[in-house]
N, C-alpha and C positions, 0 to 999 in steps of 0.2 A: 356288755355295754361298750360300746367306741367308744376310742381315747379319750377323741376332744371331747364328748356328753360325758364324761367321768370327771374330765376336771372341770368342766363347770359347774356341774354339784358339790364338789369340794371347793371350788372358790365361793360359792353359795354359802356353804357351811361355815367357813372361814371366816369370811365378813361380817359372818353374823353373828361368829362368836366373838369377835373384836367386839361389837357392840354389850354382851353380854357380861365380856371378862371386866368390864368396869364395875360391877356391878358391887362387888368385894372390897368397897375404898372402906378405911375404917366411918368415916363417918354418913356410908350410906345404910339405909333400913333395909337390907335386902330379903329380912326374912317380917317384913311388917305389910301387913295382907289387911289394915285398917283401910275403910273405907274412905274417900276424899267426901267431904260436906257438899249437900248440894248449894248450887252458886249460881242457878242458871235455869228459873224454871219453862214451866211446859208453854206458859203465855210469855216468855221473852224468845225461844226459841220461836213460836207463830212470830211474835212481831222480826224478830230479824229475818224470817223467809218472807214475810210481805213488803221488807224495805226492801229488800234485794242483794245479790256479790255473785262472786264466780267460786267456784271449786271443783276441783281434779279428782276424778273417780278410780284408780288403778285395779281394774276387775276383768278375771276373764268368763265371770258366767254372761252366758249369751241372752239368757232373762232380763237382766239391766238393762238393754238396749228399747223394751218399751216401757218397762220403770222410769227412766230418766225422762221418755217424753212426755210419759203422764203429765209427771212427777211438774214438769215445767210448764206443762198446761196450766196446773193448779195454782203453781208459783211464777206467773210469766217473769217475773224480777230476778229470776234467780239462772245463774247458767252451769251448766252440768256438763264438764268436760271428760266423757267417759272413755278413757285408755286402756285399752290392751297391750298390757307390759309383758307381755310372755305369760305363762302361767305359772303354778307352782314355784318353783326351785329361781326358773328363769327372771317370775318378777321379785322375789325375794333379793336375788342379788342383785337387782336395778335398786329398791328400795333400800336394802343398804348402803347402795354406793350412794345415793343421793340424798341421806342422813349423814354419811361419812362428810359428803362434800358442802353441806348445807343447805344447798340450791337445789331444785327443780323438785323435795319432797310432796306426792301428794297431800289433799285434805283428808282421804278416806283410801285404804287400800283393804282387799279381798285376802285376807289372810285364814288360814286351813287352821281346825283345832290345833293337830300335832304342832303346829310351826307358833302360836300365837304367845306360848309364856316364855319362847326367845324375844320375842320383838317388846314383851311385857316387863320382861324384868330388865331389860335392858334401856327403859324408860321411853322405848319408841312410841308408844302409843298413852293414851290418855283413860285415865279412871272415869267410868262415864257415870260414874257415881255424880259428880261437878254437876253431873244434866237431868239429877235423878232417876234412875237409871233402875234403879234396885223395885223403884216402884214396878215394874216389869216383871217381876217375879208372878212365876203360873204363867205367865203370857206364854211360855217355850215349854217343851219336853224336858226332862229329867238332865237327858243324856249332853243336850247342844249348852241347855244354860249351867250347866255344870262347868263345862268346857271352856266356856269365858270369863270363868272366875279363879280369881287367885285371894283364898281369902273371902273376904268382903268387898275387893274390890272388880271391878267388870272393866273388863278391857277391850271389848266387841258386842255387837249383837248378831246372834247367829242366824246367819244367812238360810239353813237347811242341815236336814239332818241326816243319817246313812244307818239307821239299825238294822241289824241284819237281818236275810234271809235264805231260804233256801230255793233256789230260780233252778227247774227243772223241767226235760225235754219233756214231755207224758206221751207223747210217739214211741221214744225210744224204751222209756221205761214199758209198756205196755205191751211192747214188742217181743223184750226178754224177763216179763211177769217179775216185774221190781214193784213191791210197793213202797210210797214215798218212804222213805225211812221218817221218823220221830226221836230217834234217840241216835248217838255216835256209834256207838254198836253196832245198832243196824247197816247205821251211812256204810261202815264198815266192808260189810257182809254181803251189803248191794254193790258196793264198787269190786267186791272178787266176783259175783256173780255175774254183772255186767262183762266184764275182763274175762274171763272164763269161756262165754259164750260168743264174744268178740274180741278178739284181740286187738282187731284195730279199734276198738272204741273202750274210753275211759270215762269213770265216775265225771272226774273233773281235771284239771288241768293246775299244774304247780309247778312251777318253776324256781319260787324263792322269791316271796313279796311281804316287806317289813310290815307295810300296812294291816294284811294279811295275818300278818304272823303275832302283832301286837294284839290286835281284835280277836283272836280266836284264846288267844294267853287269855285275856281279859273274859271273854268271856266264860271260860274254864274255872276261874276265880283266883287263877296267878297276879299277883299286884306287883311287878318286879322294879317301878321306879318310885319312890319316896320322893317328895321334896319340897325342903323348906328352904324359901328363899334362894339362896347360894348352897345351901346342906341339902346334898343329893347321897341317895343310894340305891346301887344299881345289884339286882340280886335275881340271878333266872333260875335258883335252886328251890324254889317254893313247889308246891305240892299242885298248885293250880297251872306252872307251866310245865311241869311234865305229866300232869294229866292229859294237856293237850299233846306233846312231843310224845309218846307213848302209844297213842292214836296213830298219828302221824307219818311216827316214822315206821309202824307193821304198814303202810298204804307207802310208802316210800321204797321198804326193802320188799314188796311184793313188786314192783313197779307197777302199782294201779292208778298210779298217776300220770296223765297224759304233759311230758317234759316239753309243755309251749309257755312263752312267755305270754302273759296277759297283756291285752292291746296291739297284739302282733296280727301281720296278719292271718297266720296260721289259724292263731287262736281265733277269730272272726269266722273262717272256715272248717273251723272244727265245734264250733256254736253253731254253725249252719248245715252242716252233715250229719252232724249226729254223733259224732266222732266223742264230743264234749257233751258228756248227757246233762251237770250240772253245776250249779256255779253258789257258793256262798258268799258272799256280796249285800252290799249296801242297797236302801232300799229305792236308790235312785236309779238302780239301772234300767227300772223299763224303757225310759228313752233312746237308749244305749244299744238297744235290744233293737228296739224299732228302728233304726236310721242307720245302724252297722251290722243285722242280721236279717234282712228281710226275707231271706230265702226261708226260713224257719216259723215265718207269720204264722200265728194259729198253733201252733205246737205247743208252747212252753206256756208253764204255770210257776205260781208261786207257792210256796207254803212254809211255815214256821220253822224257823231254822232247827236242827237237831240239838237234841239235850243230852246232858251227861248223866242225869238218871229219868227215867219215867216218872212223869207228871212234873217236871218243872217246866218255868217259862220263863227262860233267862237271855237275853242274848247281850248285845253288845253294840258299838256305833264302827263303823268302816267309812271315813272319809267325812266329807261334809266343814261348810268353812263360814266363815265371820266376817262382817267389816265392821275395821277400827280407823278409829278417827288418830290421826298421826299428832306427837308432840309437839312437831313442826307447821301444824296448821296455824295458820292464819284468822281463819274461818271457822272455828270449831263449832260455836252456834249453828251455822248451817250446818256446816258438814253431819252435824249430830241429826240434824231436824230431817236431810236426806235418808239419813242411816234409816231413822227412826219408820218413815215414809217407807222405806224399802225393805223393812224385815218384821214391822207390827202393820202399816197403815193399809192403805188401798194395794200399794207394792207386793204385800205379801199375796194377796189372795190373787193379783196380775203374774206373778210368777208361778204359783201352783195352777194356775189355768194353764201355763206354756208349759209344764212337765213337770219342774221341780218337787223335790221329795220336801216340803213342808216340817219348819223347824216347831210353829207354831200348833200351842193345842187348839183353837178356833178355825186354824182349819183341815187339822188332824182330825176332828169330831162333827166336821158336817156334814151333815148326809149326803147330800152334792158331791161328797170327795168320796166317802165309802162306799157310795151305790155304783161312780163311774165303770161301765165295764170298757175293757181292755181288748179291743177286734185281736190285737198280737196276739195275747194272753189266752187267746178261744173265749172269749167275751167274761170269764171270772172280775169278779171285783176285787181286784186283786190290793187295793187298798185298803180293805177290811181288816187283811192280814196283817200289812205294813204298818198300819197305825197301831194296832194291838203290840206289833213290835215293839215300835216307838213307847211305849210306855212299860216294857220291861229289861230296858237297860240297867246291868247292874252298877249301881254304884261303886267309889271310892278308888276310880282309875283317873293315874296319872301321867303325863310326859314327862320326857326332861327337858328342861330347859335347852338343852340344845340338841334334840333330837332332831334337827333337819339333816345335822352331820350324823347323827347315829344312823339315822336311815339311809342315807348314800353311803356307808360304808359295811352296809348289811351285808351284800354279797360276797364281800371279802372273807368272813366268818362263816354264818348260817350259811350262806350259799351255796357252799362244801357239801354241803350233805346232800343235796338233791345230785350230785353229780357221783357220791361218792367217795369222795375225799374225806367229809367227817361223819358224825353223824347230828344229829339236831341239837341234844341236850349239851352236846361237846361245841358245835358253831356257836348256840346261844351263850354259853359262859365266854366263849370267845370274842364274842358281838360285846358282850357286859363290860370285859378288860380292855376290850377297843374306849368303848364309850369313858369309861372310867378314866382311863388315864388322860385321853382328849378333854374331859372335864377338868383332872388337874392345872392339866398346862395352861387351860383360858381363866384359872383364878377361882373353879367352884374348889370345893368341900365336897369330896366324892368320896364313900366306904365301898 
């Protein structure tokens, strides 16, 4: 990673734990996860989107852009100022600094799971319990409406969701008589056979990705961060993450993993050669697929991510994000009545037509969406699989509270081990003492 992208993730992280380390005053509830009453129901929000106001959209998914014009068709009263504040990392530290400074906070900002119970506990955003909120329960998947809860209280409505799967070439596999693997084992056993028969081609490609590396913990049944309120505990010695690091790292000290970074361009052209035979991944990436690998149209499939023993159906979420209405709104009325509009109403099902992985079971279960077949994909309905995901994410996984900065200073640690320098179980406890102590300094309660 350059310099200057290094420390703008760490000044990202920074500011965000400024907001958080308040959290710890004696006379705040930092570990009280009761729900706000509601204040604000479903006919007062209608009536304030047919009076009319303006509100600030801060989102980089590219699906809002006919959301919003719907959305104003339906409400002409109403104006919908949608900003592209950077993404990730980048608008997180716009969004602090303009909490910090008071001025220019959006009404509504596109905030990712992992990042959401920093901006939460830190009182940036608002219990949308106040708007009834809770009633929304079943509307979302296990995994997404899980994620925007702390407690009883909701602090977003999830935008879409990422459970996993397993995205594979079937050219390449068919070429050197791989069958799909089903268990980790197997994945195993086909990445030496793969590698064996071609050296220049690999299972999948690893370079040392937090996102990655939580998802795959998590799905293994490793639960390494606790936390209540401000009382965190951070612990990678559980039996679920070196179930996975154990995997891992025999496909690491074999070198059966192709050492490109994800999103590179390498890695584009090694999804499109064949080079990359597979990818475990969120279940949004067919878009991804389509518009950054075209050379590969028709090739790749999907199928159910690999298990840890035969006949389970367990995976896990990778990525996927919320919009919360800010403490700083002005507007919240609307802003909720937008949110609401764009992740349950007409919005949701307008986004799943443009590509989006659907956080919603209404339109996780319609046949419309399960039947779509996929031209990229060799015409498989490849949603079949996706949604059957979507509903076996295993519970009872958490963030911490300031894992924006645990994950930008993940390569410092884990990242060692794909080069050599440690190895996985060894970076991870090293990752754990990072985070741990960066907890103390900002005012949590970290064991």
């Amino acid at each position: 990673m350059e310099l200057s992208r290094r420390r703008l993730l760490l000044g990202a992280a920074s500011s965000l734990a400024l907001l958080a380390a308040g959290c710890g005053s004696s006379d705040d509830s930092g570990g009280d996860t009761k729900a706000a009453s509601t204040t604000v129901s479903d006919a007062g929000v209608e009536a304030a989107l047919q009076a009319g106001g303006t509100i600030t959209v801060w989102a980089w998914e590219p699906t809002l852009t006919k959301v919003v014009a719907d959305f104003q068709t339906k409400y002409p009263k109403v104006k919908v100022n949608l900003i592209k504040n950077g993404s990730g990392n980048d608008q997180y530290t716009a969004l602090q600094n303009a909490i910090k400074a008071g001025t220019g906070v959006p009404d509504l900002a596109q905030i990712e799971y992992f990042a959401l119970p920093q901006f939460a506990l830190g009182k940036a955003v608002t219990d949308l319990n106040t708007f009834g909120a809770k009633s929304l329960d079943g509307t979302f998947t296990p995994g997404p409406w899980s994620s925007v809860h702390s407690g009883e209280k909701i602090y977003g409505l999830p935008m879409d969701s990422g459970p996993m799967a397993l995205f594979y070439n079937k050219e390449v596999f068919d070429k050197y008589g791989i069958a799909v693997p089903t268990t980790w084992e197997e994945y195993a056993a086909a990445a030496e056979k793969l590698h064996t028969a071609n050296p220049k081609s690999w299972i999948t490609s690893d370079s040392g990705d937090a996102g990655f590396t939580t998802s795959m913990i998590w799905q293994a049944g490793g639960r390494p961060y606790k936390v209540d309120g401000t009382s965190v505990s951070v612990n990678f010695d559980d039996a679920g993450t070196k179930k996975w690091t154990g995997l891992w790292q025999g496909l690491i000290d074999k070198k059966l993993l192709a050492p490109v970074p994800g999103w590179s361009d390498a890695w584009y052209k090694g999804l499109g050669d064949g080079t990359i035979a597979s990818l475990v991944i969120g279940a949004w990436m067919p878009p991804n697929l389509e518009s950054g690998v075209k050379a590969a149209s028709g090739k790749w499939r999907v199928a159910p991510m690999p298990q840890w023993a035969s006949g389970e159906k367990v995976t896990s979420e990778n990525g996927g994000s919320s919009l919360a209405v800010t403490e700083a709104s002005q507007n919240k009325t609307i802003a909720y009545g937008f949110m609401k509009y764009a992740t349950v109403g007409d919005g949701a099902q307008s986004r799943t037509d443009q590509g989006a992985f659907p956080a919603t079971t209404a339109q996780l279960n319609a046949d419309a969406f399960k039947n779509k077949e996929f031209p990229y994909l060799g015409g498989q309905k490849a949603n079949e699989v996706l949604a059957e995901a979507a509903g076996q994410v295993a519970t009872g996984w958490n963030y911490l509270p300031f894992q924006v900065y645990a994950n930008n200073v993940y390569n410092d640690s884990v990242g060692k081990a794909y080069t050599g320098g440690s190895n996985l179980q060894d970076g991870l406890k090293a990752w754990g003492d990072a985070s741990t102590k960066y907890g103390q300094e900002q005012g949590f309660t970290v064991k």
